[in-house]
C-alpha positions as CSV (number, residue, x, y, z in Angstrom):
1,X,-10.1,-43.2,90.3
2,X,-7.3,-41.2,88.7
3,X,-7.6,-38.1,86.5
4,X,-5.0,-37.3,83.2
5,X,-5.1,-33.9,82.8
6,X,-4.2,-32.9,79.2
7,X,-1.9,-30.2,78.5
8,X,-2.1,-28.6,75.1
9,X,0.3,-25.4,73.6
10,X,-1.3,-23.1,71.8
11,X,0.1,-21.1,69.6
12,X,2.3,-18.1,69.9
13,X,1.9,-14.9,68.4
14,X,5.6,-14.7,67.4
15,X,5.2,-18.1,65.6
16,X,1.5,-16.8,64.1
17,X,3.6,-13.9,62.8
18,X,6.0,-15.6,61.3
19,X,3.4,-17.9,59.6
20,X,1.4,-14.8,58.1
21,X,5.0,-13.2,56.8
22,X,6.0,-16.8,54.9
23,X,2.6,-16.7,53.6
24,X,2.6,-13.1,52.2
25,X,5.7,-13.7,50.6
26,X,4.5,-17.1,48.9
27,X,1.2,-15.2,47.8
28,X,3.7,-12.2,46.8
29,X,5.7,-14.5,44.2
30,X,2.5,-16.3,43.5
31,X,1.1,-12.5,41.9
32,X,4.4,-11.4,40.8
33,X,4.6,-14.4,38.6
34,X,1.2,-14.5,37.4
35,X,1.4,-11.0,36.7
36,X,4.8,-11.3,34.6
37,X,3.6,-14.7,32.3
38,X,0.3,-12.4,31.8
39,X,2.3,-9.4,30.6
40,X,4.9,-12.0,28.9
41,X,1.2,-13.1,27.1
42,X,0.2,-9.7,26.4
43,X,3.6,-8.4,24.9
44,X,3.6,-11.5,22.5
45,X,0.2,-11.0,21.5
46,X,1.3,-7.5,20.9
47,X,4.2,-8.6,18.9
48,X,2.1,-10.7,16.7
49,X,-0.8,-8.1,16.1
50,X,1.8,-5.6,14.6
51,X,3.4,-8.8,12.3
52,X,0.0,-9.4,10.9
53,X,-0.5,-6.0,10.2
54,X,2.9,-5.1,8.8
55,X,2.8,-8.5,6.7
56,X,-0.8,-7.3,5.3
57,X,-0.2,-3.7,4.4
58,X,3.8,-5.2,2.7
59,X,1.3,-7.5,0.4
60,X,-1.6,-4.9,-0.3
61,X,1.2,-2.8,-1.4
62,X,3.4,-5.6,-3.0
63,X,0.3,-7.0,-5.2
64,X,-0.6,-3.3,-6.4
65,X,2.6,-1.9,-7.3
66,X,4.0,-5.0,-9.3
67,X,0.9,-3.7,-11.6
68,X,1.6,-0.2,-11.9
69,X,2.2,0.6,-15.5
70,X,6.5,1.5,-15.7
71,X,7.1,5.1,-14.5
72,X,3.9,6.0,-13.3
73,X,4.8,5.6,-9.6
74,X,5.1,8.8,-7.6
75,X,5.3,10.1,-3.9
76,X,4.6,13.3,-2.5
77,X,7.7,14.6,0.0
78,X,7.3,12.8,3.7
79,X,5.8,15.3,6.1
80,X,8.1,15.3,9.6
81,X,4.5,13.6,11.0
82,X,5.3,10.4,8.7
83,X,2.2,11.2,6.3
84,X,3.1,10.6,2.8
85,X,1.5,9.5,-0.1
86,X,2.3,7.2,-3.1
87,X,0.6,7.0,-6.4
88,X,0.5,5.1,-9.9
89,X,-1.5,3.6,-12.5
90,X,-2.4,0.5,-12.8
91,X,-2.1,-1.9,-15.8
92,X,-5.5,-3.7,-17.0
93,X,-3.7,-5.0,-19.9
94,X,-0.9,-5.6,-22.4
95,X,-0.3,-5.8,-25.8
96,X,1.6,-4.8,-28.9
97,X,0.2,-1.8,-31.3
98,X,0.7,-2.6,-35.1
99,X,-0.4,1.3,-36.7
100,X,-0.2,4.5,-34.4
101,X,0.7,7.8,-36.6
102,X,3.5,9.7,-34.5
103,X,3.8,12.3,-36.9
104,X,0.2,14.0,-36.5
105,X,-2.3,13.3,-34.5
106,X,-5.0,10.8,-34.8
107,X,-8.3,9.8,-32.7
108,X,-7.4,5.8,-33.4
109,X,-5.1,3.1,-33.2
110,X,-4.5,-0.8,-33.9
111,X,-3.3,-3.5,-32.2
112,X,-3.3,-7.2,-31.4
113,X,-6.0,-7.9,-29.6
114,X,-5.6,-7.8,-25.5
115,X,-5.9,-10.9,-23.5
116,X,-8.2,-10.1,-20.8
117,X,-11.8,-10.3,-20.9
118,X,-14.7,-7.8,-19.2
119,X,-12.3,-4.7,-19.9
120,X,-14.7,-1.5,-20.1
121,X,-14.3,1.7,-18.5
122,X,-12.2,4.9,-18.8
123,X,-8.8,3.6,-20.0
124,X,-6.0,4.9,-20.8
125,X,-4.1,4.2,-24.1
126,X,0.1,4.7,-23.2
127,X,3.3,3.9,-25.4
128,X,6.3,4.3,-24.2
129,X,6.2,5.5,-20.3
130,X,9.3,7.6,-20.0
131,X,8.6,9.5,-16.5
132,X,5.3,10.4,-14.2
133,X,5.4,14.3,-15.4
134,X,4.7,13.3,-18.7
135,X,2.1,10.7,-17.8
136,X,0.0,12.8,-15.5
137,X,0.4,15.9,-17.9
138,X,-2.2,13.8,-20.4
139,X,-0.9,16.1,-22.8
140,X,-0.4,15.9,-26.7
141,X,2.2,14.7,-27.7
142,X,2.8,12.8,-25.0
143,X,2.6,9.0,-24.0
144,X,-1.0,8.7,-22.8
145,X,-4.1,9.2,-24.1
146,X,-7.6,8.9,-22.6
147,X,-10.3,6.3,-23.7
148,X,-13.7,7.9,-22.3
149,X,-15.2,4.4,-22.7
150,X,-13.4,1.3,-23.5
151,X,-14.8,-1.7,-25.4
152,X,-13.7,-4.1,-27.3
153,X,-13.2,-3.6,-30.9
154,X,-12.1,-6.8,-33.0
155,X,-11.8,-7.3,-36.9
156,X,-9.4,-9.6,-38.6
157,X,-7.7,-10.6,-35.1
158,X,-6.6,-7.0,-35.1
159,X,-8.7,-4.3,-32.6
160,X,-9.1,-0.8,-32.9
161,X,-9.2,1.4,-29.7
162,X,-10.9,4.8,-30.4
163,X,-9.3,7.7,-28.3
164,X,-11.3,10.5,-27.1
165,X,-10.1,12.7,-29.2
166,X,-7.2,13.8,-31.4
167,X,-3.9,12.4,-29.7
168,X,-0.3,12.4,-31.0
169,X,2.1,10.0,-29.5
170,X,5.2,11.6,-29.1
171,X,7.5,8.2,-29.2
172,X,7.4,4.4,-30.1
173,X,8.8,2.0,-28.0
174,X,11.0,-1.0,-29.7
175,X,8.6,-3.6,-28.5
176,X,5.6,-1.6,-30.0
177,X,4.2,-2.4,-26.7
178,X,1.0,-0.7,-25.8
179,X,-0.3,-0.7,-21.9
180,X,-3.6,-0.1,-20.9
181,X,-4.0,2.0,-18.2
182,X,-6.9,1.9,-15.2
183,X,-7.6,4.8,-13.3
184,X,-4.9,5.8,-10.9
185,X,-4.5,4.3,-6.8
186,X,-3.2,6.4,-4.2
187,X,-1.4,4.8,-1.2
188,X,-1.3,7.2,1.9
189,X,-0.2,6.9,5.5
190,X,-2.2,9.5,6.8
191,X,-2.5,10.2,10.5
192,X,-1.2,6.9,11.7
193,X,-3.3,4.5,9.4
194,X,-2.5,3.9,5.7
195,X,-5.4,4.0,3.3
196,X,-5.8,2.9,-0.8
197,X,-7.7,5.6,-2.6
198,X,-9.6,4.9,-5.8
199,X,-12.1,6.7,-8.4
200,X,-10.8,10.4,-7.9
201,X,-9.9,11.1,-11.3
202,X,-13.8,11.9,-12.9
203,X,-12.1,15.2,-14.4
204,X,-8.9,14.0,-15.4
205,X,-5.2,13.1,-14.5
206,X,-4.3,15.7,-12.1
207,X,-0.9,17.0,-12.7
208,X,0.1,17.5,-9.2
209,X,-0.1,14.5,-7.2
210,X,-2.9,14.9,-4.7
211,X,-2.5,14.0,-0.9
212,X,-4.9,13.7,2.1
213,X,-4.7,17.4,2.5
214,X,-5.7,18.6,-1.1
215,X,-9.0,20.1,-1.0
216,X,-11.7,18.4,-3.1
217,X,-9.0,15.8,-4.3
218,X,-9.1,12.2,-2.4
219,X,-12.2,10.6,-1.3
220,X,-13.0,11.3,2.4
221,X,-15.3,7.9,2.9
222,X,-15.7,4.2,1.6
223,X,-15.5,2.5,-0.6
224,X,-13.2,5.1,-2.3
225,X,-11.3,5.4,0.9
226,X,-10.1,1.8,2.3
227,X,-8.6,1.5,5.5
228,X,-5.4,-0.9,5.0
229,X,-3.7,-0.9,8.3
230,X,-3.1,1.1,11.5
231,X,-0.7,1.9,14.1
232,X,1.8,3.2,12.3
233,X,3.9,5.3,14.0
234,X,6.1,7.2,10.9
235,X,7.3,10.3,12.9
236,X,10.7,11.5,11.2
237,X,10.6,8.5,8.2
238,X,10.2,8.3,4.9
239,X,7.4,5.5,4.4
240,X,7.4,5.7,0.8
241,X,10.9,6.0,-1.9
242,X,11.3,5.3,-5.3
243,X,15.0,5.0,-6.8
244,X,16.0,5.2,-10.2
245,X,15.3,2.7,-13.3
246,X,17.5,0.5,-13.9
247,X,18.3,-1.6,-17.0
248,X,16.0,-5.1,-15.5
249,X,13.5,-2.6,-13.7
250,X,11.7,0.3,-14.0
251,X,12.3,1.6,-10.6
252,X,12.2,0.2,-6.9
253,X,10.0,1.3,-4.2
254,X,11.1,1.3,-0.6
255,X,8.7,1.1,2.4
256,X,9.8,2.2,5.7
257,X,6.4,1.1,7.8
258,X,6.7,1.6,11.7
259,X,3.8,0.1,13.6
260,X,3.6,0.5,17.3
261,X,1.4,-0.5,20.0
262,X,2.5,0.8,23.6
263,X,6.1,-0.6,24.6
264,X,5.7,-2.6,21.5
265,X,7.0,-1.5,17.9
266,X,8.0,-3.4,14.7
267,X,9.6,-1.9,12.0
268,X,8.9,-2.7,7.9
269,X,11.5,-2.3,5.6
270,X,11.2,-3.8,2.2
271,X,12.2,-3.1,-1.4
272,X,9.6,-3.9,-4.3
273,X,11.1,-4.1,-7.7
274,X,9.2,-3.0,-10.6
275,X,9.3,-5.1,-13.8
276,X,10.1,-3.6,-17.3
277,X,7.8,-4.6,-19.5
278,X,9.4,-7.6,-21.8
């Protein structure tokens, strides 16, 4: 009987070496490429988060300002960190007065009745908005006057809106228009978050604009104090600038928002125009 003898090759360590180094380099690009379409996801992600929150602090800002009674916007000077504040008063309606004595003061007025419904509250009673220094100054004469506690007073389709006290209006406007004024919002970018401020105003207007840093001025905690967005990274801008009226507007205001995340940043800059009353 005859015996095969089988002969088998193994393997040699300089083809087991070059078998380990093909298959590092394989696993190599196999990492590298996971690693860059994760960092690719990442970055986009990013990218997106800062959108979102630049689109959301441009409409907060939008929606508020295109309410602000016409010359009552105002910004403190930018800080080099990027903090700055803005601030105005709001509009809770419009109407046309029909009896105001400007030549001596009076603690009354009349007009058509406003449009809106549920108005109570301090108010404030203005004709004829010419600047912020003489809104805030809530002095007689002047434009504004306060109205402790508002409340609808209707006879005849005319209403009377009773003043807190003795107030002379220094100037009528053509369009006897009359705004009625809500307590004023701040806007502040304040340490790399912007925040709304509200309900700051128990005593009074205050003169000089307040900011973040004003003792005893702004509230310190919700819901007076609203976080809007974050991230901002303002060093060296000017977030907030208001130009001059113009003849269709009473002003624009011009936001310079840069939000940043890591390698990431987007930068907001948009231009809201203020109507003129009609």
């Amino acid at each position: 009987m005859a015996f095969r003898i089988s002969k088998q090759r193994g393997v040699t360590l300089v083809e087991l070496v070059v078998t380990i180094v093909l298959m590092g380099i394989l696993a190599g690009g196999t990492v590298a490429f996971v690693i860059s379409s994760t960092q690719s996801y990442v970055d986009t992600a990013t990218r997106n988060q800062l959108s979102a929150l630049g689109r959301i602090a441009t409409q907060k800002l939008e929606m508020a300002l295109r309410l602000a009674v016409p010359n009552s916007i105002r910004v403190t000077a930018a800080q080099s960190s990027g903090d700055q504040c803005i601030e105005f008063i709001p509009i809770a309606d419009v109407t046309s007065y029909l009896d105001v004595n400007f030549g001596s003061a009076s603690n009354s007025l009349t007009a058509l009745p406003f449009t809106a419904s549920g108005l109570s509250g301090k108010k404030y009673a203005i004709i004829f908005p010419v600047s912020p220094s003489t809104l805030y100054a809530a002095s007689s004469p002047g434009p504004l006057a306060t109205v402790t506690s508002y409340s609808a007073n209707l006879s005849g389709g005319i209403e009377t809106i009773t003043l807190s006290g003795n107030h002379l209006f220094g100037t009528g406007s053509e369009a006897q228009r009359l705004y009625l004024g809500e307590e004023p919002v701040s806007f502040c970018v304040e340490s790399g978050k912007l925040f709304r401020y509200k309900n700051y105003t128990s005593s009074g207007l205050k003169a000089t604009q307040c900011t973040p840093d004003t003792a005893s001025c702004l509230p310190t905690s919700p819901p007076n104090r609203a976080l809007i967005a974050d991230s901002i990274v303002n060093a060296g801008r000017t977030a907030f600038g208001v130009a001059s009226s113009r003849l269709q507007s009473t002003g624009t205001v011009r936001l310079d928002l840069n939000f940043s995340d890591g390698s990431e940043a987007i930068n907001i800059r948009h231009e809201i125009q203020i109507p003129s009353a009609p």
